[in-house]
MARFIMI-923392 format. One record per atom (N, C-alpha, C, O): x, y, z. Coordinates in steps of 0.05 Angstrom, whole numbers, padded with zeros to 5 digits, always signed. Example, Ala and Ser with C-alpha at 12.3 -4.5 7.8 and 13.67 -1.06 7.14 Angstrom:
+00264-00114+00156
+00246-00090+00156
+00264-00066+00156
+00285-00066+00169
+00257-00045+00142
+00273-00021+00143
+00258+00001+00157
+00268+00023+00161
END
This chain:
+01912+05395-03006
+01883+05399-03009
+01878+05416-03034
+01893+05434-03041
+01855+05409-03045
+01850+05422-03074
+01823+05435-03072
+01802+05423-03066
+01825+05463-03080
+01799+05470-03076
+01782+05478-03102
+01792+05497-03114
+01760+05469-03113
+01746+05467-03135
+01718+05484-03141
+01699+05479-03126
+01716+05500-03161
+01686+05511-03151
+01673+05493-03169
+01685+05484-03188
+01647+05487-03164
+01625+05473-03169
+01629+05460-03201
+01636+05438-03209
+01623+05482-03215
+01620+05478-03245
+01650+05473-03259
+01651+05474-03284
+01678+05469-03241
+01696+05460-03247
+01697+05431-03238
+01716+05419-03248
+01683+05418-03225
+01679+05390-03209
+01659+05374-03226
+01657+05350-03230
+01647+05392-03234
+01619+05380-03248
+01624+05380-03273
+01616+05360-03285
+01638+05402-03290
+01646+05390-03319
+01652+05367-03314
+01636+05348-03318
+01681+05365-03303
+01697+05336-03319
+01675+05309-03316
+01671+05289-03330
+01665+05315-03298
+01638+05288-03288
+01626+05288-03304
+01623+05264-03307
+01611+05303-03326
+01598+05317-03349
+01618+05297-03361
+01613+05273-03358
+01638+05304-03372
+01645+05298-03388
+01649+05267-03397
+01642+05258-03418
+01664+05251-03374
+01652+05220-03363
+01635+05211-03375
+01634+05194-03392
+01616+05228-03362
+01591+05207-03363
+01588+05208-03400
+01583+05187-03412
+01590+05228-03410
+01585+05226-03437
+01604+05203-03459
+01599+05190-03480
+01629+05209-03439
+01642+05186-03457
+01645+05164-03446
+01663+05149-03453
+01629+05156-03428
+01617+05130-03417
+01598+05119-03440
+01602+05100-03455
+01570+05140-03438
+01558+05133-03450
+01556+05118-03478
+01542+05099-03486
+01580+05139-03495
+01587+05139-03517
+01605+05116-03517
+01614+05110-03539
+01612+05102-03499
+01627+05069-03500
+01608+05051-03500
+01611+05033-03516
+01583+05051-03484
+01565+05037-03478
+01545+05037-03505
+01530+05018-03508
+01545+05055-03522
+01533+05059-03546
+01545+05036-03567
+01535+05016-03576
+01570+05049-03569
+01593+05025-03584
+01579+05004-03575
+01559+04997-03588
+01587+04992-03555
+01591+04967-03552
+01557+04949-03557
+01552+04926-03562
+01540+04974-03554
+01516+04962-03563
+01512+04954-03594
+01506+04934-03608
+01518+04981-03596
+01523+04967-03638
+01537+04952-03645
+01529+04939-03664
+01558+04948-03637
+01570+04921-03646
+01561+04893-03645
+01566+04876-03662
+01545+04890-03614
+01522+04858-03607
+01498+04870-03623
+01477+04857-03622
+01498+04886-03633
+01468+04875-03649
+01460+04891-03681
+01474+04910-03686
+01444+04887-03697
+01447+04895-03721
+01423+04913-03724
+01418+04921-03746
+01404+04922-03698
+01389+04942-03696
+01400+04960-03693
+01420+04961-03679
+01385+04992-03711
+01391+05009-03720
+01373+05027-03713
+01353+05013-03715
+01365+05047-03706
+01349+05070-03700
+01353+05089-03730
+01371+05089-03746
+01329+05102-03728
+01335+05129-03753
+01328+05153-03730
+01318+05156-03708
+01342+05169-03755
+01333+05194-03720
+01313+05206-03722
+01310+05227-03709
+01295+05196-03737
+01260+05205-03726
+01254+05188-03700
+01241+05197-03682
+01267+05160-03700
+01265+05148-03680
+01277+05157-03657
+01267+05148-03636
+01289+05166-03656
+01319+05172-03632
+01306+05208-03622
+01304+05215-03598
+01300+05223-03639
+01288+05242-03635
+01260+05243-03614
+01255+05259-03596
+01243+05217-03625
+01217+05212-03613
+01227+05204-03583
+01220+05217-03564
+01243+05183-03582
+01253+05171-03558
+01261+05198-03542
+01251+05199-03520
+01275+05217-03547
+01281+05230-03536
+01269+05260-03522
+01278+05278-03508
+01247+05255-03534
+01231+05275-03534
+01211+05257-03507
+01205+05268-03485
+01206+05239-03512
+01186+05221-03490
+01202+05215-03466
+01189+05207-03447
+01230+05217-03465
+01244+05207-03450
+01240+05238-03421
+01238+05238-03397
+01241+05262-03444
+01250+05290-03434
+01212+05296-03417
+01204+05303-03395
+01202+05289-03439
+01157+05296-03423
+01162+05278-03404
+01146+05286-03386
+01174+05256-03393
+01167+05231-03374
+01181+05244-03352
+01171+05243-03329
+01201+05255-03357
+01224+05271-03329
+01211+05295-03321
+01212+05302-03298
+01199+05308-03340
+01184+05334-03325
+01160+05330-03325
+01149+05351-03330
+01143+05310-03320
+01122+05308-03323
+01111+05300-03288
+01087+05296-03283
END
C-alpha cells in the first residue's frame, strides 16, 4: 500500500494532462494549416477564463 498526500497525487495528473494536451495540440497542427496569433490565443483565453467564473 502507498500512501500519497494530495498535491503529490495531483501533480503528476497535472502534469498528464498537460502533456496530453500538448499531443493533442500537435496533432492538430499537423491536419490543418490554421494558425492562431497570440492576440488571438490570449483573447480566447481570457473569454474562456470570464465564461468559468462567470
Amino acid at each position: 500500500m502507498v500512501v500519497l498526500s494530495v498535491e503529490a497525487y495531483e501533480n503528476p495528473r497535472f502534469d498528464n494532462e498537460v502533456y496530453f494536451k500538448l499531443q493533442e495540440a500537435e496533432r492538430e497542427a499537423r491536419a490543418t494549416k490554421r494558425r492562431f496569433s497570440s492576440k488571438e490565443t490570449l483573447k480566447a483565453m481570457r473569454e474562456a477564463i470570464w465564461d468559468e467564473n462567470a
